[in-house]
C-alpha positions as CSV (number, residue, x, y, z in Angstrom):
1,X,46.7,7.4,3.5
2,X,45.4,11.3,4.0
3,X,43.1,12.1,6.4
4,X,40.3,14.2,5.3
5,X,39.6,16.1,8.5
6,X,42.9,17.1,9.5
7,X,45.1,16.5,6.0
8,X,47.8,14.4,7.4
9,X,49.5,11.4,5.8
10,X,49.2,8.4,8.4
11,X,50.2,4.8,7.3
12,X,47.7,2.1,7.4
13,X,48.2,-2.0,6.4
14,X,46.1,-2.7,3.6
15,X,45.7,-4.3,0.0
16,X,47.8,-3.3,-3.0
17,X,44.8,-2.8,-4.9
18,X,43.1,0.6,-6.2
19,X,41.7,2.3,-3.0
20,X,38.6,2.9,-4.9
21,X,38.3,-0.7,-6.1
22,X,39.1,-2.3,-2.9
23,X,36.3,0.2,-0.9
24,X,33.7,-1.3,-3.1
25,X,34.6,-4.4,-2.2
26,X,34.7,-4.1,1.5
27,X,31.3,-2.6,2.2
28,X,29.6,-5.5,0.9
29,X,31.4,-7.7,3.1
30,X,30.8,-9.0,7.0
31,X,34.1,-10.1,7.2
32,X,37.4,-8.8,5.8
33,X,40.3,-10.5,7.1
34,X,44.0,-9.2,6.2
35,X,46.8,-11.5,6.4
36,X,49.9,-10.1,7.5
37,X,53.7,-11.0,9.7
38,X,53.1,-10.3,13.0
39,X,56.8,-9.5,14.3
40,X,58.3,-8.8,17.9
41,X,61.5,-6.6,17.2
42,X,63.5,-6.0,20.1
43,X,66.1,-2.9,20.1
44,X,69.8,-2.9,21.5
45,X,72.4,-0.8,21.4
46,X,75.5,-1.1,19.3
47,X,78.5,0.6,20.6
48,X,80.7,2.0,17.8
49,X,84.7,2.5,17.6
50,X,84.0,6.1,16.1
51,X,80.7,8.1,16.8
52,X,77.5,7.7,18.6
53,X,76.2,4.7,20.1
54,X,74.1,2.7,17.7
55,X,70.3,1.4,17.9
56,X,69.6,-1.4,16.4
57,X,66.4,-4.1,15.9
58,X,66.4,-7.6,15.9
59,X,63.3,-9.6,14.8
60,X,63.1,-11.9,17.8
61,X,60.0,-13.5,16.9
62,X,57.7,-13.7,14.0
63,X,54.0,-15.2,13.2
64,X,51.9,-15.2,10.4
65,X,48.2,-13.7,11.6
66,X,44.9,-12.8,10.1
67,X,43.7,-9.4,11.8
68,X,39.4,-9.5,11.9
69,X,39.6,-6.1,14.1
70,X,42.1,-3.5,14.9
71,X,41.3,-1.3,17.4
72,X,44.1,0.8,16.7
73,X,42.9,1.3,13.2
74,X,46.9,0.3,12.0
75,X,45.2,-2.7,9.4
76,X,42.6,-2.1,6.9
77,X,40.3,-4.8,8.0
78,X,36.7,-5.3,9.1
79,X,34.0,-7.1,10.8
80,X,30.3,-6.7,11.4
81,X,30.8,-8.9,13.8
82,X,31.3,-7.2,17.3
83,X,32.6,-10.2,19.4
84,X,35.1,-11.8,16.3
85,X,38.0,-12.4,17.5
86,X,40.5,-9.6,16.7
87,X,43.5,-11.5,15.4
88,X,44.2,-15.0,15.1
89,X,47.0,-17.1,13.2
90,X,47.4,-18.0,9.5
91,X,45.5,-21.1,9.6
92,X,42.2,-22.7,7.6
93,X,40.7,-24.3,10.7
94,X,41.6,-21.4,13.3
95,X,39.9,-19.2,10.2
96,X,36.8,-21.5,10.4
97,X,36.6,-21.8,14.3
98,X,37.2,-17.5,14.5
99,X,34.0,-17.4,12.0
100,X,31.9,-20.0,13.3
101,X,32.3,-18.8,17.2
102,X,31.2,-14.8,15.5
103,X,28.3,-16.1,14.2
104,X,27.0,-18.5,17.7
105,X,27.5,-15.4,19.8
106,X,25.6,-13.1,17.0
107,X,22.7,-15.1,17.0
108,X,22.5,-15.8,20.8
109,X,22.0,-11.9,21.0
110,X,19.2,-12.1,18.8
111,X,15.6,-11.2,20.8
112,X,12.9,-13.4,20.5
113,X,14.8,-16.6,19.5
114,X,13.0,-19.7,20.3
115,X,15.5,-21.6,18.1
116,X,19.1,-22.6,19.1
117,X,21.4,-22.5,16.4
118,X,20.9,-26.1,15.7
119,X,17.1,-26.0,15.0
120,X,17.5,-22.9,12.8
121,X,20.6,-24.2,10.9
122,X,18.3,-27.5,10.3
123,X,14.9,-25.3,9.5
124,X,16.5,-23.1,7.2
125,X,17.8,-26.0,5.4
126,X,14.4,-28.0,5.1
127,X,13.0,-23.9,3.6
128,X,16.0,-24.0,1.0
129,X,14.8,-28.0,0.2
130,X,11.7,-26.7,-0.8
131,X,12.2,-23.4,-2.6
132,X,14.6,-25.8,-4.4
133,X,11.9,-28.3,-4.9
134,X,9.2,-25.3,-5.8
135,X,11.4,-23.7,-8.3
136,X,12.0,-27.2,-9.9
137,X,8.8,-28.5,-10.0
138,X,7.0,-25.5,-11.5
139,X,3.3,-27.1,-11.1
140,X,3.4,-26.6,-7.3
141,X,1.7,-23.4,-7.7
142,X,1.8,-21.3,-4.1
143,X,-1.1,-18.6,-3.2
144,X,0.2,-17.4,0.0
145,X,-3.6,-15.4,0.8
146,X,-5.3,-18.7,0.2
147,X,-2.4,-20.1,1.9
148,X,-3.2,-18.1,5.1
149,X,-6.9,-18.8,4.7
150,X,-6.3,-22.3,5.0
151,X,-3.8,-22.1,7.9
152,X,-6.5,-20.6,9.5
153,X,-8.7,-23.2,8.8
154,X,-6.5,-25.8,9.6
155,X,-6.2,-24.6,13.1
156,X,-10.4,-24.2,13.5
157,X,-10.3,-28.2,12.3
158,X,-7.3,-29.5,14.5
159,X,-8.8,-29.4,18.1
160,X,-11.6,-31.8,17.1
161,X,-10.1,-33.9,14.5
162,X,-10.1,-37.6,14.9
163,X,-6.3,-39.3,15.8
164,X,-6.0,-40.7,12.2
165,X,-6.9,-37.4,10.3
166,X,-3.9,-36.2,12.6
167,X,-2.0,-39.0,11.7
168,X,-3.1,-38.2,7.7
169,X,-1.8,-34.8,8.7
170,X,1.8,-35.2,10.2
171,X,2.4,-37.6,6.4
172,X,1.4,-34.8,4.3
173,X,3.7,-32.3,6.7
174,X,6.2,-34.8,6.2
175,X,5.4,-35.0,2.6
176,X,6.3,-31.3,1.5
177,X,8.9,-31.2,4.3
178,X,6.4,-28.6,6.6
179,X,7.8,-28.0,10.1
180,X,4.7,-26.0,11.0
181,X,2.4,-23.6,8.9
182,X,4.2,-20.6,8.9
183,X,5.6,-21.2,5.3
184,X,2.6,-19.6,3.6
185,X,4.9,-18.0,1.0
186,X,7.2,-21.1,0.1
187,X,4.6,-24.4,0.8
188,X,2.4,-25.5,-2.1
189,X,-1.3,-24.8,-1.6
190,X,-2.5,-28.2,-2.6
191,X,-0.2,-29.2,1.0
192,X,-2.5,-26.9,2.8
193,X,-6.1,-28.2,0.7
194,X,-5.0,-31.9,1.6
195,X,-4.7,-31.2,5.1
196,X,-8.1,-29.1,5.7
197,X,-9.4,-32.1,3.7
198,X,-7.7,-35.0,5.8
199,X,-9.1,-33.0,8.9
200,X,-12.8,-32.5,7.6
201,X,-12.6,-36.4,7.2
């Protein structure tokens, strides 16, 4: 590699793909791991009949690793994550545990979480069941302004509805799979019309 401040030639781990090629692929990326052999050499000296005394190196251990983050900059690899760890061996389930422990701290920084992890795995699941189920069933037609009227209305009805228009409430929630009434862009409208007219009831 050529460095284009100063114009030297450093050496850098990396793929045996075009530079150009490989570049495009790693900026779309959170995570670029680069699978290498981690080795210890350790150096002795070799006394010779004739000449100079001779240094030689001896590969005394050796491990197979996937580098997340080099802080020395040595391998060409890459994560968005801060807190990944930097190296860890050439295993699947050390690969899954390194990614999965990334993401818990990430989203534990997050301000202004009310979900843990949990909750938000599980309600971002029940949002992808029904943009699935929107995008299938093509007659669930969703006006997210008459959606927010309604919301609105909904709340103005709740306080002084009756137990069982509640109760006609939480099955229609439960219904089209509605945690609460902040999906105004991804809920049917005719979810919101039934419950303003369960509550009117």
């Amino acid at each position: 590699m050529t460095d284009v401040v100063t114009g030297l030639e450093y050496d850098m781990l990396t793929t045996n793909m075009t530079h150009k090629y490989f570049n495009a692929i790693k900026t779309k990326l959170h995570v670029l791991g680069v699978a290498s052999i981690n080795r210890s050499i350790e150096k002795k000296t070799v006394k010779q009949k004739i000449g100079p005394d001779k240094t030689v190196g001896t590969v005394v251990d050796e491990s197979r690793i996937i580098t997340f983050r080099d802080d020395n900059f040595n391998i060409d690899s890459k994560s968005r994550f801060s807190d990944i760890t930097p190296s860890i061996p050439l295993d699947p389930n050390e690969f899954i545990k390194a990614i999965e422990q990334a993401i818990h701290v990430a989203f534990d920084k997050q301000k202004n979480n009310t979900n843990n992890i949990e909750e938000e795995r599980k309600e971002q699941e029940q949002i992808k069941e029904i943009q699935i189920h929107n995008e299938v069933n093509n007659s669930s037609f969703i006006d997210k302004e008459e959606n927010e009227r309604l919301a609105e209305e909904i709340k103005t009805l709740f306080p002084n509805a009756t137990a069982e228009a509640k109760g006609e409430m939480k099955k229609i929630m439960d219904q089209f799979n509605m945690k609460d009434f902040k999906g105004v862009d991804i809920v049917p409208t005719t979810a919101f019309e039934k419950i303003v007219e369960a509550l009117s009831n």
